[in-house]
C-alpha positions as CSV (number, residue, x, y, z in Angstrom):
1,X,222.5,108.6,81.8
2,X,221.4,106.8,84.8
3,X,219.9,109.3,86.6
4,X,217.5,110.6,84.4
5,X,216.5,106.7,83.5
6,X,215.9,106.6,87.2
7,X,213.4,109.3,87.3
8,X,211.3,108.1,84.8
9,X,210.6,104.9,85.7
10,X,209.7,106.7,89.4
11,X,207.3,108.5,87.0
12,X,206.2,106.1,85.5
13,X,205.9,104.0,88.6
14,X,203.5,107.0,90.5
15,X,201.6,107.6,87.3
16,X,201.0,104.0,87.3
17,X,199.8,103.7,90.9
18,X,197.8,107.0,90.7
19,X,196.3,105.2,87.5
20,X,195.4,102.4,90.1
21,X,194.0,105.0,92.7
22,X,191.7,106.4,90.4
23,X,190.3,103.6,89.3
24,X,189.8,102.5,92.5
25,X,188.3,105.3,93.1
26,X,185.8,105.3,90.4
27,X,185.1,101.9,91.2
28,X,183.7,103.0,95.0
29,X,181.9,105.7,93.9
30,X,180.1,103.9,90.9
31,X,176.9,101.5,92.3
32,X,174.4,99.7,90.1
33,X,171.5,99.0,92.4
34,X,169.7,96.3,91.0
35,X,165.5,96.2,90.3
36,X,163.4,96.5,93.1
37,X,166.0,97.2,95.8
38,X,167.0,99.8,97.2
39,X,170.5,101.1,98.8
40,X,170.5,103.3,102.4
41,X,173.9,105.4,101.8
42,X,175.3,106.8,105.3
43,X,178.1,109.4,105.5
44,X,180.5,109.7,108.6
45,X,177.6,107.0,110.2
46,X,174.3,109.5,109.4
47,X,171.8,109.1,106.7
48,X,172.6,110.6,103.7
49,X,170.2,109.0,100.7
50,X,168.2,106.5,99.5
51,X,170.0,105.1,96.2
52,X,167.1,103.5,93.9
53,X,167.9,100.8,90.6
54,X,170.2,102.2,88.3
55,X,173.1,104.2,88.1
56,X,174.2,106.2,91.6
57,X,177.5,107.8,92.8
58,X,178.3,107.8,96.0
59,X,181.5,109.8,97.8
60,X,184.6,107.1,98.1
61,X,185.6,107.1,101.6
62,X,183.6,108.7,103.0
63,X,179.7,107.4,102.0
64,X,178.7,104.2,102.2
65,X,176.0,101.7,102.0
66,X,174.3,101.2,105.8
67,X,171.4,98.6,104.1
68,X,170.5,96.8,101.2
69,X,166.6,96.6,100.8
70,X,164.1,94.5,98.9
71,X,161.3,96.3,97.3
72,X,159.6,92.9,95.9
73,X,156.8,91.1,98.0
74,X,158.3,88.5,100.3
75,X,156.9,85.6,101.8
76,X,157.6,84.2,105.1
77,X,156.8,81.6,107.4
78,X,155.3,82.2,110.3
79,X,155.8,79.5,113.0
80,X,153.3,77.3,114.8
81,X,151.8,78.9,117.7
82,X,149.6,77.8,120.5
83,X,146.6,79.5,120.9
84,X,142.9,80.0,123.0
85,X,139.8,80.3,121.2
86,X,137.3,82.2,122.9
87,X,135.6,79.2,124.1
88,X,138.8,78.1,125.7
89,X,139.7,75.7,123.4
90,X,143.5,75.4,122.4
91,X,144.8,75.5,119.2
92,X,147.8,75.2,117.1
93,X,148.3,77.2,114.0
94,X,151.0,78.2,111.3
95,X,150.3,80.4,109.0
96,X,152.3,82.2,106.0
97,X,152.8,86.0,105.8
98,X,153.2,88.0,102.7
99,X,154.5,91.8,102.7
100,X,156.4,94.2,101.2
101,X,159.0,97.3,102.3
102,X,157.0,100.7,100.8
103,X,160.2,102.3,103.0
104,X,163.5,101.5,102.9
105,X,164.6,104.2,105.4
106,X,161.6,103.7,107.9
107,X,162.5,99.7,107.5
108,X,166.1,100.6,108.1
109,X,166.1,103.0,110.8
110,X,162.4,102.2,112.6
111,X,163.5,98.7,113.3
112,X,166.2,96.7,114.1
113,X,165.2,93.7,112.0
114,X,162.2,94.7,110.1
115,X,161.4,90.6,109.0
116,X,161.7,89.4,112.6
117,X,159.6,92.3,113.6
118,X,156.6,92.0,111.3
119,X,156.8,87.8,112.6
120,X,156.6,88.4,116.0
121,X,153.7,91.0,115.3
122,X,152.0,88.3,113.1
123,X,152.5,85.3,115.9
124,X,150.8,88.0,118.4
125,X,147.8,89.1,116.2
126,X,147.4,86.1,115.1
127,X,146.8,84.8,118.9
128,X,144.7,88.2,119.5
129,X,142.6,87.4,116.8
130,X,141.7,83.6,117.6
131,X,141.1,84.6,121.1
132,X,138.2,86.5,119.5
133,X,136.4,83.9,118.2
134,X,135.0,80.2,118.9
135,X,136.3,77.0,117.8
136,X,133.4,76.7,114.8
137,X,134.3,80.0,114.0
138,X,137.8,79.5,113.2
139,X,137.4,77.1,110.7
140,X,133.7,78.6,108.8
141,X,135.6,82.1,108.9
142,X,138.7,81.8,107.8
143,X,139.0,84.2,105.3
144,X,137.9,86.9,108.0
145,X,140.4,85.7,110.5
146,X,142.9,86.4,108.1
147,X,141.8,89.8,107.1
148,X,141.8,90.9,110.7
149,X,144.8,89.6,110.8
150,X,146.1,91.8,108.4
151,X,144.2,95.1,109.0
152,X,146.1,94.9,112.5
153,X,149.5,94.0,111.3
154,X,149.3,97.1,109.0
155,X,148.0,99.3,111.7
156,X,150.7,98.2,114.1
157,X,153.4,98.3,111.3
158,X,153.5,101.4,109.4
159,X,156.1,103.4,111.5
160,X,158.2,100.5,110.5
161,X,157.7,101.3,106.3
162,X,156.6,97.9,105.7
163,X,153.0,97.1,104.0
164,X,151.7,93.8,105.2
165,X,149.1,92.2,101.4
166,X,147.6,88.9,102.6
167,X,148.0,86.7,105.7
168,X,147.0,82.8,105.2
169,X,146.6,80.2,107.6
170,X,148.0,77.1,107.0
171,X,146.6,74.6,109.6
172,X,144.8,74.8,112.6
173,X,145.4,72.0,114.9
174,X,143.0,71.3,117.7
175,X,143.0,68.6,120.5
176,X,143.0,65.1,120.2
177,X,139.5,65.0,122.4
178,X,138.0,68.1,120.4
179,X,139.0,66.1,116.9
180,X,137.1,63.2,118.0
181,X,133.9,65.2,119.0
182,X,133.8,66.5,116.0
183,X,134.1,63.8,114.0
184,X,131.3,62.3,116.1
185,X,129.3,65.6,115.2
186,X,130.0,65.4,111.8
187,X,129.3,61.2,111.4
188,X,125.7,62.5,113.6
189,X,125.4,65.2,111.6
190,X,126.1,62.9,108.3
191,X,123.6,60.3,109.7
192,X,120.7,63.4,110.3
193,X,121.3,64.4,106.6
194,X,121.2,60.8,105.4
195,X,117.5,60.4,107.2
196,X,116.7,63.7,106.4
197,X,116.9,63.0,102.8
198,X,115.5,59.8,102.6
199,X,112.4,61.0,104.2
200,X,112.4,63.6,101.8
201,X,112.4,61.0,98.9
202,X,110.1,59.0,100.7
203,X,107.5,62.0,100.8
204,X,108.4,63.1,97.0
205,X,107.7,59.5,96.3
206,X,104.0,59.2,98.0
207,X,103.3,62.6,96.7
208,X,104.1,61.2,93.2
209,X,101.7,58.3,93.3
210,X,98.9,60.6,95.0
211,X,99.7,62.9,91.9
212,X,99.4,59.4,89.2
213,X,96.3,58.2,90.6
214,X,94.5,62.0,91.0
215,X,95.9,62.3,87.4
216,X,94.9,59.0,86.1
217,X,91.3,59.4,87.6
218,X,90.7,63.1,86.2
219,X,91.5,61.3,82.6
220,X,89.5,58.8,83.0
221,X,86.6,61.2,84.0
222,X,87.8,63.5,81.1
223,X,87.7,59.5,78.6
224,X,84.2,59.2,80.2
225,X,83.1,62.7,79.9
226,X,84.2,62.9,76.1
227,X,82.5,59.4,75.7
228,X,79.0,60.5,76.4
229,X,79.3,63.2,74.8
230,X,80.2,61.3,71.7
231,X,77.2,58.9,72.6
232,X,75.1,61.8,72.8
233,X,76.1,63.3,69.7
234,X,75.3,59.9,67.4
235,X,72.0,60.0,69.2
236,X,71.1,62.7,68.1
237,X,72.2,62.5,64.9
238,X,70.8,59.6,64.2
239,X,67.2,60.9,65.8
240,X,67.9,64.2,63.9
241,X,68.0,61.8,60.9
242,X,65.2,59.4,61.5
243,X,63.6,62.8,61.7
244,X,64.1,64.3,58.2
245,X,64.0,60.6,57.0
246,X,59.9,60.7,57.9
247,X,59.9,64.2,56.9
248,X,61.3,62.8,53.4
249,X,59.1,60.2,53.4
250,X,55.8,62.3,54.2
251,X,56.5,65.0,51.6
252,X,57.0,62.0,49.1
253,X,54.0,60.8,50.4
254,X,52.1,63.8,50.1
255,X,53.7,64.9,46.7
256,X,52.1,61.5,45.4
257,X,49.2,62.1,47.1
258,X,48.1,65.5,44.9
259,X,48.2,63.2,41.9
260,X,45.4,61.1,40.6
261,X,47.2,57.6,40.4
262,X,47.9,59.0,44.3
263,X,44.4,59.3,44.9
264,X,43.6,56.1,43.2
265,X,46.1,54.5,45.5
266,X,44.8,55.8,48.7
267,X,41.8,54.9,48.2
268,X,42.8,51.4,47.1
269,X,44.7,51.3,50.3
270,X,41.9,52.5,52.7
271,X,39.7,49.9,51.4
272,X,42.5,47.3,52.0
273,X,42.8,48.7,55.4
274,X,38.7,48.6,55.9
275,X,38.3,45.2,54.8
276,X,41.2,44.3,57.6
277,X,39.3,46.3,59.8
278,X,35.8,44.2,59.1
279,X,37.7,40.9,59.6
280,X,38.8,42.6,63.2
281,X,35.4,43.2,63.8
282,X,34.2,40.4,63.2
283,X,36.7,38.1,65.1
284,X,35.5,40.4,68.3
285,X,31.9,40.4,67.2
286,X,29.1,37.9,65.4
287,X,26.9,41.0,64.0
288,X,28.2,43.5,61.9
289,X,25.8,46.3,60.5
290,X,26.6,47.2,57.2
291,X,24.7,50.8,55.5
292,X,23.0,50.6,51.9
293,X,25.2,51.5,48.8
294,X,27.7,49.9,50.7
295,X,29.0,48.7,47.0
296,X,30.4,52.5,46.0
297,X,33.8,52.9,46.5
298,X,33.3,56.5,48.4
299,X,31.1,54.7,50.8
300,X,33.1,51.9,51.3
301,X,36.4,54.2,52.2
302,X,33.7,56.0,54.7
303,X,32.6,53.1,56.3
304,X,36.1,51.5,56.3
305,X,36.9,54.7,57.9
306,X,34.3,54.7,61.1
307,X,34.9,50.8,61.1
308,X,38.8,51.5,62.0
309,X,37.9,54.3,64.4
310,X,35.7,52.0,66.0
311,X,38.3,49.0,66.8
312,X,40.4,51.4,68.0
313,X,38.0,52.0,70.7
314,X,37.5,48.9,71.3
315,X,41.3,47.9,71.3
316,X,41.4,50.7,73.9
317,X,38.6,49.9,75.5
């Protein structure tokens, strides 16, 4: 009764440790590579795949995972740096570096340490590219210094599977003697601007009066202008009608006239007028002819008649 008791708990006992194996087993050949990374797998020491996220088996004992790779953009820090402007000025600049691995075997196999590599090759373009340009260049170009930047890290980085998006530079740092000529530069340049525009605004001032005055005087000329032309206007109007007033007064006059009480009236006037006339006369003159029939009315109009013509000569005279 022992013996078979004996060999079933050795059964049990390698069934149990094969149970053990093969989960061990499954465990090692069973990898979950996480989002945006990606696994190099190696067998006997040579490349065998590239595992991406997901599920991935891999041969216990035999593969194995050489390098773990990051697909997601990384940024790094990219260490001050002295370097010479092209006007032999030196600087000191940091600067931050963003890139990305497009291939995990060419990052893997291509270069030792691909993120040590692509800093290095930043610290050196970076310097290649300053030495390019002039001190006032450096900072009014920025944004063109760093794209050169990057266009040559790419070029000089592809064998290495790595894609270099955007270089920035932190701070450029020159001497302590170049800071303080340029802050004398700007404070001249500052002071030039200052007298620059209050010239300006001295010149838009005078030019503004000039403006008032030619302004006022051209409305005062246009006040005058419209004045006389008002005083010209009520002139006229008012000769226009003093004008048809006599006009009026004539036709009246002559309306009356081609009546008999008009006639009547005439004649009563002329003889007013004749006998004024005589007393003229006389005041001039001691002698004053008279003709017969003197006593008709027709005759006495006539006479007043050349009597008046006659002062008037006189008066003239």
């Amino acid at each position: 009764m022992d013996q078979p008791t004996d060999i079933l708990d050795i059964f049990l006992s390698v069934n149990f440790f094969l149970l053990i194996f093969v989960l061990i087993v499954l465990k090692s050949s069973i990898k979950f590579v996480p989002q945006n990374r990606a696994w190099i797998v190696e067998r006997f020491g040579k490349f065998q795949s590239t595992k991406e996220a997901g599920l991935n088996f891999i041969v216990p004992f035999i593969d194995r995972v050489a390098a773990d790779r990051s697909l997601k953009e990384q940024a790094i820090d990219v260490p001050s740096q002295s370097a010479i402007t092209r006007d032999n000025i030196s600087l000191i600049v940091d600067g931050v570096l963003y890139f990305r691995v497009l291939d995990p075997y060419k990052a893997t196999y291509g270069v030792d340490d691909h993120i040590f590599a692509v800093t290095q090759l930043a610290q050196t373009t970076m310097r290649s590219e300053l030495g390019k340009m002039e001190l006032d260049k450096t900072f009014e170009e920025r944004d063109l210094l760093n794209t050169n930047i990057v266009a040559a890290i790419n070029q000089a980085s592809d064998p290495w599977g790595i894609q270099v998006l955007r270089y920035e530079i932190k701070d450029i740092v020159p001497p302590n003697s170049v800071m303080e000529a340029m802050e004398a530069q700007m404070k001249a340049e500052r002071v030039k601007r200052a007298q620059i525009l209050e010239s300006e605004g001295d010149r838009q001032a005078a030019i503004n009066v000039a403006e008032g005055k030619k302004q006022a005087q051209v409305l005062a000329a246009e006040a005058e202008k419209a004045e006389q032309i008002l005083r010209a206007e009520g002139e006229a109007r008012a000769i226009l009608a003093v004008a048809e007033a006599q006009a009026e007064a004539l036709r009246q006059v002559g309306e009356a006239a081609n009546t008999v009480e008009g006639q009547k009236a005439i004649q009563l006037d002329l003889a007013t007028k004749a006998i004024a006339a005589k007393e003229a006369i006389a005041k001039h003159s001691s002698v004053v002819l008279l003709p017969e029939g003197s006593t008709d009315a027709s005759a006495l109009v006539a006479q007043s008649m050349s009597i008046i013509n006659t002062l008037n000569k006189v008066q003239k005279g």
